[in-house]
N, C-alpha and C positions, 0 to 999 in steps of 0.2 A: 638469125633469131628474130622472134617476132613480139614485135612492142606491147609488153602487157598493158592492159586498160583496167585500173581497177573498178569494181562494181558500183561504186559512188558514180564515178563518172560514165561506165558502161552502163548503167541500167538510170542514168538520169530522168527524169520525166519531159516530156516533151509538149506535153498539154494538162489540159488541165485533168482529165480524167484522169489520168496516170497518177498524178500527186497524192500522197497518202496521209491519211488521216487527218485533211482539213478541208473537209466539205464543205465548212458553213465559209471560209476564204473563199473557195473558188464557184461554190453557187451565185454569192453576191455580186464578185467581178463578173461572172459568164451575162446574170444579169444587168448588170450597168452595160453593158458592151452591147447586149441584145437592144435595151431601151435606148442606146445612145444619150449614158446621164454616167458617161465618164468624167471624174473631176481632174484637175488641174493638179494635183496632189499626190499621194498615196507615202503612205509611210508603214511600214510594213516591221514587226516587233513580235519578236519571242526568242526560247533558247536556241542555242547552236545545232543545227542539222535537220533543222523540220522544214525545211523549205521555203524559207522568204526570199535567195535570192532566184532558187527553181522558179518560185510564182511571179519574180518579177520578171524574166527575161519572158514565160510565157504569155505573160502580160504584154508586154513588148511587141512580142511576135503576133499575137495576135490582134493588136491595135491596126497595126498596117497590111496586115491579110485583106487583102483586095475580092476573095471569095470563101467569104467564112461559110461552115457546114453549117446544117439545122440544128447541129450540137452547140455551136457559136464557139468552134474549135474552129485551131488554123486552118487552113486546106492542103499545107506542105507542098503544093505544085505551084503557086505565083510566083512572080522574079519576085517577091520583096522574101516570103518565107524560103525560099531556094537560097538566096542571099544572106539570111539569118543564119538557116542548118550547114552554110559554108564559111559560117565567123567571117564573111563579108559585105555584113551591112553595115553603111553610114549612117543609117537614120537611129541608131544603138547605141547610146555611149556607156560607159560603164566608167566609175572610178570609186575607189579604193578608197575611201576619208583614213585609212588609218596613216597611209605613206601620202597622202596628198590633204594635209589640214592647215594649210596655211590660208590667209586673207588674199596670196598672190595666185594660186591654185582653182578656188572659185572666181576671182576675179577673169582668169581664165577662161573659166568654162560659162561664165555670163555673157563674154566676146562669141563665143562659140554659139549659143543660144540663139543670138539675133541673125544666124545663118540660116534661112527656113530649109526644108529637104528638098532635094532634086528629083527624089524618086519617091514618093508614097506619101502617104497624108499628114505622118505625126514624124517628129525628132522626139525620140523614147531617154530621158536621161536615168541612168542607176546607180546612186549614189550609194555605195555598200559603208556597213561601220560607218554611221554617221556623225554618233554619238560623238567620235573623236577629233569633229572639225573645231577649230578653236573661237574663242566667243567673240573675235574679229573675224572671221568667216562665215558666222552663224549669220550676224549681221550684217556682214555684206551682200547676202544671200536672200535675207530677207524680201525685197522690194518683185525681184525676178519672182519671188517663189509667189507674193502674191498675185500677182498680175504680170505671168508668163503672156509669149506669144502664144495665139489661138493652136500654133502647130506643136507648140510646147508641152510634154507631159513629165510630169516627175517621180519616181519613185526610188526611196529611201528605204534603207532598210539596218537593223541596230538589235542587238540583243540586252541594251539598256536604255529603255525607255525614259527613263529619270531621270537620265544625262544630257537630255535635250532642253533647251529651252523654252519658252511657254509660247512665246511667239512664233515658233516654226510649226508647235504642234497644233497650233489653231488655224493653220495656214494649210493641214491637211488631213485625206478622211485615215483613219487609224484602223490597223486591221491586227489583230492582236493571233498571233500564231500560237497553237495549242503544243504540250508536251503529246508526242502519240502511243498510244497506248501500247501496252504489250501485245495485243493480240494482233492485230494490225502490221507490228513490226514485223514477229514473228510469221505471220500468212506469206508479207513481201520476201521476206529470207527465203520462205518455203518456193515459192514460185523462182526465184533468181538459182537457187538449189539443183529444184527440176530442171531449169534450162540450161545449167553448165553441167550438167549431168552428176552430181555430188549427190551421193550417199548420205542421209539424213534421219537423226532422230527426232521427233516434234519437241520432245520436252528438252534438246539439247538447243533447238534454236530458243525455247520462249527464256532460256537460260543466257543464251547471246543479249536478246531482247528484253532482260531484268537488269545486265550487266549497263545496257546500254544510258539507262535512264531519260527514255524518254526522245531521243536522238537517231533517225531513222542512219543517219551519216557515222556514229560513232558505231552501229551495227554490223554495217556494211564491213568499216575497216577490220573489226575483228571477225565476220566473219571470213575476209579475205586472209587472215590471218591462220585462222582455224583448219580453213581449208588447206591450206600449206602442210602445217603443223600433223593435221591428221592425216595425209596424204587425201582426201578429197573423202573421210569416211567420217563424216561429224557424230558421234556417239556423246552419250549423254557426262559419261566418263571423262571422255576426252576435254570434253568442253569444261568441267568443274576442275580438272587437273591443273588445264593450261590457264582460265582464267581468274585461277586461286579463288573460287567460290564455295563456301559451307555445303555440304549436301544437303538437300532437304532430310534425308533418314535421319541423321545427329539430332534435329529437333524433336520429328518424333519420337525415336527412341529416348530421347531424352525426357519426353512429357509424359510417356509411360512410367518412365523411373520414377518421378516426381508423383504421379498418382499413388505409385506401388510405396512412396516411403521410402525409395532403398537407397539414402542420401551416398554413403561409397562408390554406388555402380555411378552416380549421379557427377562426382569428383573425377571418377577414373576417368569417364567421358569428354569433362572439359580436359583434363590431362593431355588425351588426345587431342583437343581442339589446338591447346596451344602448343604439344609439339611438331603438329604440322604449320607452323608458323603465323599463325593467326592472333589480333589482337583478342583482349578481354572482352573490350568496350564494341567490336565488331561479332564478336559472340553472344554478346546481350541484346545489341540491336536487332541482330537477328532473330534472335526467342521472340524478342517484343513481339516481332513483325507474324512470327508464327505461334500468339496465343492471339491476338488482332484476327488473322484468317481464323483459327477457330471459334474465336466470339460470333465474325461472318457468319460462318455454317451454322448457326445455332439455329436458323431463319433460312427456309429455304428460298424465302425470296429474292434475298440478300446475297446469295452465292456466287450471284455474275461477278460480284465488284470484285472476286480473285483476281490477283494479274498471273495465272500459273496454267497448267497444261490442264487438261480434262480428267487425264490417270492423275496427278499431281491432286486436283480438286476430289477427288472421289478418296483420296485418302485422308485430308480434313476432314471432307463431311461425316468418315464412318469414327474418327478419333473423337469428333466436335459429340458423337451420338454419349462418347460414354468420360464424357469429361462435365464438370458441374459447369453451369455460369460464373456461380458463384468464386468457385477456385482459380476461374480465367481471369475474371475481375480484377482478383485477390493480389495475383501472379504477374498481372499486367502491372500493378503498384510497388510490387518488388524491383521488376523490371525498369521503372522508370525511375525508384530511388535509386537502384544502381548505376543507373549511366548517369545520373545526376551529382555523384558521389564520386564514381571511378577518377575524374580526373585530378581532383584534389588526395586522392588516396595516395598516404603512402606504399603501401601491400594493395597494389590492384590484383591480382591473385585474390587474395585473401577477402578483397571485397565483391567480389564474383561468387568466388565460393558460399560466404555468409549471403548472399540471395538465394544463393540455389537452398541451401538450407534452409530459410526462412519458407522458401516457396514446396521443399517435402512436407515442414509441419504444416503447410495448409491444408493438406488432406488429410489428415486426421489420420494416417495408415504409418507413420513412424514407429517403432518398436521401442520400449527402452530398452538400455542395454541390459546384457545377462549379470547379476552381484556376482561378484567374486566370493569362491565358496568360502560355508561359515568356520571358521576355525575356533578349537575351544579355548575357552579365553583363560589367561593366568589367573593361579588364585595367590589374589595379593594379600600377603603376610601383616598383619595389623603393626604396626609402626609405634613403638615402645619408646616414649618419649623419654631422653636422655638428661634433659633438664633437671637442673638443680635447684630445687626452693630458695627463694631467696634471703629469707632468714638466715639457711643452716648455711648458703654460701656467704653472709655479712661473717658466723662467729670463725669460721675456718681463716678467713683474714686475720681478724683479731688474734685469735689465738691458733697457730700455725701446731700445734703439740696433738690437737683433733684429731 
């Protein structure tokens, strides 16, 4: 049987072009490497899976490339990159600050420092999860990091930037890694897709690729998942099934209801949300996010900032045509009093529902209800007061013979 590879590590980047959606990252290094105005430094910072430690190994690899292209990519044919693409280069160190953050650890790898390289220009170090070296290691650290050997290069990489201390981070240049967008995610799905030959809906990857939030790496795993799951046919079903996602229809049909007044269809509808399992507070969120997109479309200029499919956008924009500003406004304040409310609610049911209500009467299209027919009413018998004057009842005491 033959050792699966998953798509994180099968479809890795190998240069810089390849890397996705951090341009303005690997424009700046291609140039520093082209001017030769590489610093001593690099500390490399953002969320999990967008490629800080990708950019650093090809950082790495490409420092010691002995015949860089006109692209000022590696050339993958030198013994140093031959050496790299067979995880047997020394001039490469890597360590781990989360399982190596002791003071005795770095003191380690500072011994190791003063070792110049045998074979190519630079000893490349990569210190992954920094953040969790301890603040007798930060500072012992210090002195090397300022004034490494010439052959010496550093790069560090951390998804908490605030957890570093002030003297390491002035010690290096900061390159701040971006969340990457949907569309972007979703194109690299589409092409990794095409080439494993998998069956694909667009609006089911940009749905992997909403899921992901922003994480080229937490895409990949689900979509490796998906593909299992679906037998290798991603359908847009499949994908909101398995990854327990709202559909987009519920909202719309739901902002139709809310137009129309028809607060019951409006009830019945979440009914359904929650008994397919879903929270209250993840049912509102939602709405928000879809009266937000049709605020968007109100402007056609504004309509890129969707993070959604093309067919997905073409059905805001013709909803956004016959919906007011004014009720999106209105609706979005409902919205946000409710999630603001839901976690102190006793009855989060109940406090769901009274939004959605609040947000039928904004359109002015509620009904009252039908009276209850008129019935004719009793005719009440005048009330013949029994009372006894109070004179005649004083003599009736007195004299009982009356």
């Amino acid at each position: 049987m033959e050792n699966y590879v998953v798509s994180a590590r099968k479809y890795r980047p190998s240069d810089f072009h390849s890397v996705v959606g951090q341009e303005h990252i690997t424009s700046t290094l291609q140039n520093a490497l082209r001017n030769n105005q590489l610093a001593q430094a690099f500390l490399f910072c953002g969320p999990r899976g967008v490629g800080k430690t990708t950019c650093a190994r090809i950082l790495a690899k490409t420092i010691n490339c002995t015949n860089l292209t006109e692209q000022t990519e590696a050339c993958n044919e030198c013994d140093s990159c031959k050496a790299f693409n067979s995880n047997a280069s020394f001039n490469i160190v890597e360590l781990d600050a989360a399982s190596n953050n002791s003071v005795e650890d770095i003191r380690a790898l500072i011994e190791q420092v003063k070792i110049p390289p045998q074979n190519g220009k630079y000893k490349v170090y990569i210190i992954d999860e920094v953040h969790m070296l301890s603040t007798a290691a930060f500072n012992a650290f210090l002195k090397t990091l300022e004034e490494p050997p010439a052959y010496a290069k550093f790069i560090l990489a951390t998804t908490e930037k605030h957890k570093i201390m002030p003297t390491i981070l002035s010690r290096c240049q900061i390159f701040d890694f971006h969340r990457i967008s949907n569309d972007d995610i979703a194109k690299h799905l589409e092409y990794i897709a095409t080439k494993e030959g998998v069956a694909f809906e667009k609006e089911a990857l940009h749905i992997i690729a909403q899921k992901a939030d922003g994480g080229l790496r937490d895409a990949l795993s689900m979509f490796d998942q998906l593909v299992s799951f679906t037998g290798a046919n991603l359908t847009y079903n499949n994908i909101i099934d398995n990854l327990n996602v709202l559909d987009y229809d519920y909202y719309f049909k739901l902002t139709d209801m809310l137009l129309a007044g028809d607060i019951p269809s409006c009830l019945l509808l979440f009914d359904q949300v929650l008994k397919k399992g879903f929270e209250g507070s993840h049912f509102m969120a939602g709405l928000a996010g879809h009266f937000r997109n049709l605020l968007v479309c109100k402007n056609q200029s504004s309509v890129s900032l969707l993070q959604v499919s093309s067919s997905v956008a073409q059905r805001y924009v013709a909803q956004a045509q016959t919906t007011s500003q004014d009720f999106v406004l209105k609706a979005l304040g409902c919205a946000n009093s409710c999630a603001l409310e839901y976690k102190d609610s006793y009855n989060k049911r109940l406090c769901v529902e009274l939004a959605l209500m609040r947000m039928a009467y904004l359109s002015g299209s509620v009904k009252p209800s039908p009276q209850p027919a008129s019935q004719t009413p009793v005719q009440q018998q005048p009330i013949v007061s029994q009372s006894v004057p109070v004179a005649e009842a004083k003599k009736k005491m007195t004299n009982p013979t009356l």
